[in-house]
N, C-alpha and C positions, 0 to 999 in steps of 0.2 A: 487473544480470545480464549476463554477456559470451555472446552468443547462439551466439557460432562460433567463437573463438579456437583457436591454437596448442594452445597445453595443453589445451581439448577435445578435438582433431581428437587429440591422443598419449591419452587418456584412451579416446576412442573406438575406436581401433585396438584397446585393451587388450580389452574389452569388443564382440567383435559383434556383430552386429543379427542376433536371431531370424532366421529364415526367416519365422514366420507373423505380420509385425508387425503389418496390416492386421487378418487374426483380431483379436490379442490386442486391440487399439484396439475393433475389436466386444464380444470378450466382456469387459473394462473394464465399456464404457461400455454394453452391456446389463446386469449387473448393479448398475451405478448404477441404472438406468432403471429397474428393478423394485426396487430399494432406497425414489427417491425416490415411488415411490406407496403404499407401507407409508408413509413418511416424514409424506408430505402430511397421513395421517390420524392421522397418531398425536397421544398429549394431551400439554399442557403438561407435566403431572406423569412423563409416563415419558420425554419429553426431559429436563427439569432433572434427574431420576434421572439419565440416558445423562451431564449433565456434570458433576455433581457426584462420582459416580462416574469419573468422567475426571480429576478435580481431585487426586481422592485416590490412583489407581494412578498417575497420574504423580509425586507426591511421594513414595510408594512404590519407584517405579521410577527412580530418579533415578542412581540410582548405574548403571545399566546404561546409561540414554539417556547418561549424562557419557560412559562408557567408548566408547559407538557415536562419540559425538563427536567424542572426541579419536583416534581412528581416521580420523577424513574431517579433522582438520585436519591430523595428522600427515602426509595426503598429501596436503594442499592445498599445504603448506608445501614438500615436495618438488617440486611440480608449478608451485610458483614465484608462485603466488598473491598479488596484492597485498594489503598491511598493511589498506586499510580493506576490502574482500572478508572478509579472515580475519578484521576485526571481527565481520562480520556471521553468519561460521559459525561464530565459537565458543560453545558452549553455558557459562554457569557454574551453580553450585547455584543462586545469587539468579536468572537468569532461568528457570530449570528449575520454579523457585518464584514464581515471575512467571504464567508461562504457566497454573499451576496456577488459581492466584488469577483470570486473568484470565478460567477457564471458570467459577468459580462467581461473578465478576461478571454475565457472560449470562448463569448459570442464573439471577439474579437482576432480570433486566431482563424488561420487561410482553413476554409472546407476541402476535408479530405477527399472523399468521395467525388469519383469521377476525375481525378489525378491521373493523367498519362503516364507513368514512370516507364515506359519504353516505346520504343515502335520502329518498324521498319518493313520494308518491303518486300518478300519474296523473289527469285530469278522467274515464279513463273506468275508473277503480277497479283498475289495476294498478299494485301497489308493487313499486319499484324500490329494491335497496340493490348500496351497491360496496363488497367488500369484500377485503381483502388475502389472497391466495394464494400459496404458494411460487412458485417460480420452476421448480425440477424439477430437474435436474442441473445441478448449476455444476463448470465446469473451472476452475482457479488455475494458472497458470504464476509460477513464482516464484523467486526467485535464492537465493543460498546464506545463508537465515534461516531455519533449521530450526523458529522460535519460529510462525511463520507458518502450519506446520501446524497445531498447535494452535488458533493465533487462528482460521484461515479453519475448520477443521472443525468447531469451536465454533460460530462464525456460523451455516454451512450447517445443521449439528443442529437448531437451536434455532427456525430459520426453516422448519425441516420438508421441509429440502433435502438432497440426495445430493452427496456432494463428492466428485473427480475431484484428485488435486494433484500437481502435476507439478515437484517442485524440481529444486535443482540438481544437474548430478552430484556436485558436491563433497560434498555435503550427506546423500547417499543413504543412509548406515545410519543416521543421527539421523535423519531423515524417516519411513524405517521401526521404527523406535523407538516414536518415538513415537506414529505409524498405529495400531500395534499396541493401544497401551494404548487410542486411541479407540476400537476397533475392539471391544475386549473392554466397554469401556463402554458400548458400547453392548446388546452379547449381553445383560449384565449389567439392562436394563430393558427389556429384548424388543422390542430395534428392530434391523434388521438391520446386522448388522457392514459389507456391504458400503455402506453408505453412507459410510463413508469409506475411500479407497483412496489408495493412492500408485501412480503410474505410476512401476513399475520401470525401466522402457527411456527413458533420458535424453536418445537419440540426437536428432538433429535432426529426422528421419523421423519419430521416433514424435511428436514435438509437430507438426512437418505434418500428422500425420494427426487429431491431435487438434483441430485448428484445422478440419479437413474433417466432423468427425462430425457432421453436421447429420444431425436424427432423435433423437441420443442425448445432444448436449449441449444445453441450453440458454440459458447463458449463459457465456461465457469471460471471465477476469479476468488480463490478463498485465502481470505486476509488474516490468516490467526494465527495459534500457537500449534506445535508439533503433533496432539490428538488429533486435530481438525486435519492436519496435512496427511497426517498415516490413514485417517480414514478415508480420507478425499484418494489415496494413494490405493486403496484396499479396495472400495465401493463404486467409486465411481467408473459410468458409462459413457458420459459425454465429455468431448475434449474441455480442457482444463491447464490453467497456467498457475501454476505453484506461487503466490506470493507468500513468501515463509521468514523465519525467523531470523530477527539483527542482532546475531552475537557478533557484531562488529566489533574491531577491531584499531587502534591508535600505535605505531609504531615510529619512535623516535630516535633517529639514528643519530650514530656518531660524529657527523655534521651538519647535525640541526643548529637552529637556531632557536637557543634552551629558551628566550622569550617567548620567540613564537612560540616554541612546542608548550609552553604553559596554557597559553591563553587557549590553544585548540584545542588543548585535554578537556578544560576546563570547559570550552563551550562544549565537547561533542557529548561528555558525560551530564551537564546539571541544565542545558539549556531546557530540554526537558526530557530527561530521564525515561519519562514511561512511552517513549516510540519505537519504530526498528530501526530509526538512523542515529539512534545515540549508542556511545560507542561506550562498550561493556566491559572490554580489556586493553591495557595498555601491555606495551612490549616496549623495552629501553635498552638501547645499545651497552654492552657493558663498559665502554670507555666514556662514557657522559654520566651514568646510574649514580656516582657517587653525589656529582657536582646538581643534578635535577631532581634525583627523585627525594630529598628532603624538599624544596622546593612547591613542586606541583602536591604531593602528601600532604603541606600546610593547607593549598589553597585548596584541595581537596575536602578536604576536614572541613575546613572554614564553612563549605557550603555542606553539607552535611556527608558528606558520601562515605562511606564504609569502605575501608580498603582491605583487600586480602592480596596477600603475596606471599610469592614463593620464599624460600631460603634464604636465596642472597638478597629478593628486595626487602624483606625483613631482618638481614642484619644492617643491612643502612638506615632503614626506615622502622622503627622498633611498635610504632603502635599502629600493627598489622596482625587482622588474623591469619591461621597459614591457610592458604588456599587448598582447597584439596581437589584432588583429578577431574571432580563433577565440575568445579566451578568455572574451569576452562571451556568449557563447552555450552555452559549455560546462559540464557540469552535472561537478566536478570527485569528489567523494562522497571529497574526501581535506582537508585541512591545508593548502588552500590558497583564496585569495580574492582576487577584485578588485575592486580599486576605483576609481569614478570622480565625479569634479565634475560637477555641474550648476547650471543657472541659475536654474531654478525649477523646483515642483512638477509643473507642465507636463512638462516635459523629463525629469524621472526619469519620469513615466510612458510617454512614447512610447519611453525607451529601455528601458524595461522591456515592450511591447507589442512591441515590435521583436524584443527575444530572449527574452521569456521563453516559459517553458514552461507556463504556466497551474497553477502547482500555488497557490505561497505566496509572497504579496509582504506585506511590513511596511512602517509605518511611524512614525516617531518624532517626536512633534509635541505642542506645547500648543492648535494652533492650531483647533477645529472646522471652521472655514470648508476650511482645507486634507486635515484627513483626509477630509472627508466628498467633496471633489472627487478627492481619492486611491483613497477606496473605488469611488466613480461610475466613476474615467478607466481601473481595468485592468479586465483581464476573469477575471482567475484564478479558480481554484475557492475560494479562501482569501483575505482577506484581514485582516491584523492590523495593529490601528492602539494603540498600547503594548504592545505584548510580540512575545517570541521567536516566531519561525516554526519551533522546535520543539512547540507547541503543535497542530499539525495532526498528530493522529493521533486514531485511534478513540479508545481508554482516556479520554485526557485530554476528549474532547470527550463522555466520557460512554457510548460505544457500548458498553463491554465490549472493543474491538478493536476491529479491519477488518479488510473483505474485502480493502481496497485503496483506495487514493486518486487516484478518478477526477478526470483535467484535461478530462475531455471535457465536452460539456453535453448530452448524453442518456445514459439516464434519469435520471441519477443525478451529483451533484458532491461532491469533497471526499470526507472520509471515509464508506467505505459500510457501514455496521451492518448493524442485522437488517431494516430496511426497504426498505433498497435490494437485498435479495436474496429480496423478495416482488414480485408482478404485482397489478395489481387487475381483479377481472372484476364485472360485475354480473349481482345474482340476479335475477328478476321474477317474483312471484307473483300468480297471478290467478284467475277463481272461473269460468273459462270463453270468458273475453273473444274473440273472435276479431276479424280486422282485416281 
């Protein structure tokens, strides 16, 4: 997500900010508030009503979310928008049909809420149980992936939570698009509409102020790039779960299997390139480097990707630019990668502890002894020892979606389903006990 750029600051002009923007962030985010306490009590059956019902107006409705679509691309396009950004805003039928599929996947996954995950009984006869509760109003900040609405309002429903979602501006009439058809799915099983909303006002203000609503949010989820996390890190009042950057990482050791390790570079880099689970850098054992990395560099090429490497993978591999200090640390989200030698598994992982971002680091190995000192030495929220570090996402790991893929380590890591958007409280029942 680009938090302040040029082309926002011309998009903002177009578009002024309210006079009453403070109100409006109040009345939002009061009508979340009394949304999510209908929310909290309501049953599994007239939520999976609210998504399945959402499943089916959106397929319904598809030809008008397309049209709202290609509206916000046709002027993302003007407004000079990079190639992998416009990936992320453009809507097609298949993911239109995606999104649908993926709310009667949650309507089909066990309800969190009201989950005993302990219990037990006192020496002086009071039972004690903990069990899973929403969360209450969650805010999403989130870049121009209008799919997202869907996913994250899905989640929230389902978890008996009120959703808050604040995309991009690029993104703004898909977003409301689609709001809409949640919004009527809901009327549609007598839960209230305003559990899902979109914030209209994109400006920078109004997500400052959203980052301040303490009282009204209770949890924030901001999905973007490094401005947006420093200031959510800077500004913000209300708790808040870091979904940050995938300068992910592909590390191919000395007994890999140089097959495999082609085809997973290959997928984790060009499957699609503009996400945070495509992977940015490779790292190669130097006892395989000479025999792979001309190799994987063709099939690299072949699909367009830009390589940059260090020293030694540029006297193997000659048409490389040199990588420079920045480029190890930078999370590219384009058709491009770098790559570098190392000596041993040791050293891919401190140079991955060094710059990565904790989301998704791979690696490529026959060897037990080495992944499992692989999985020990980083500290990401992910790690995959054979296969692509496309694989870290909600769907695939089985969630229905996500909220967002937390690199932090509270409460919550990795991709966050319907559990990571519930609280746990304990009940205590007793026959008079006093203390």
């Amino acid at each position: 997500m680009i938090w302040w750029s040029s082309v926002e600051t011309r998009r903002f002009w177009r578009f002024p900010l309210a006079r009453t923007l403070i109100p409006m962030i109040e009345q939002v985010g009061g009508r979340a508030r009394e949304a999510a306490r209908v929310m909290a009590r309501a049953s599994t059956m007239s939520k999976n009503i609210a998504l399945e019902n959402a499943a089916h107006r959106l397929t319904e409705a598809r030809d008008r979310i397309l049209a709202a679509n290609a509206a916000d691309v046709d002027e993302a396009i003007a407004l000079g928008i990079s190639g992998a950004l416009l990936d992320r805003l453009r809507l097609t039928e298949s993911r239109v049909l995606g999104m649908a599929s993926g709310l009667i996947t949650v309507a089909a996954l066990a309800d969190p809420v009201g989950v005993v995950t302990a219990g037990f009984t006192r020496p002086n006869g009071l039972r004690l149980t903990r069990m899973r509760v929403p969360l209450g109003v969650v805010a999403v900040i989130y870049e121009a992936r209008p799919n997202v609405t869907a996913d994250a309002a899905g989640l929230c429903v389902k978890a008996g939570n009120a959703a808050i979602l604040r995309g991009s501006s690029y993104a703004l009439r898909s977003n409301l698009a689609i709001a809409q058809v949640m919004s009527g799915a809901l009327g549609h099983a007598d839960l209230p509409p305003d559990a899902v909303q979109v914030l209209q006002d994109t400006s920078r203000e109004a997500v400052s102020a959203l980052m301040r609503a303490r009282g009204l949010v209770d949890l924030l989820v901001p999905r973007g790039g490094p401005q947006l996390i420093a200031a959510i890190e800077a500004e913000a009042t209300v708790p808040y779960v870091i979904d940050g950057a995938g300068n992910c990482h592909v590390y191919v050791d000395s007994a890999a299997d140089l097959d495999i390790a082609a085809e997973i570079v290959l997928n984790s880099k060009t499957s699609r390139p503009g996400v945070c689970n495509a992977a940015e850098k490779l790292l190669v054992h130097r006892d395989v480097a000479e025999e792979f990395l001309p190799r994987v560099a063709k099939m690299l090429a072949a699909a367009g990707v830009e390589l940059r490497g260090d020293d030694e993978a540029r006297s193997i591999v000659e048409d490389m630019s040199p990588a420079t200090p920045d480029d190890w640390a930078t999370e590219y989200l384009d058709l491009v990668m770098a790559i570098k030698v190392v000596d041993s598994g040791d050293a891919a992982i401190e140079h991955i502890r060094r710059y990565g971002s904790g989301h998704t680091e791979a690696i490529v190995t026959r060897d037990i002894a080495s992944a499992d000192a692989f999985v020990a030495g980083t500290e990401s929220a992910v790690v995959m020892v054979n296969a692509s570090t496309r694989f870290t996402d909600g769907e695939e790991f089985g969630f229905g979606g996500e909220i967002g893929i937390s690199t932090q380590k509270l409460h919550v890591r990795g991709p966050m389903g319907l559990e990571a958007l519930t609280s746990e409280r304990w009940v205590v029942r007793g026959e008079g006990q006093t203390r």
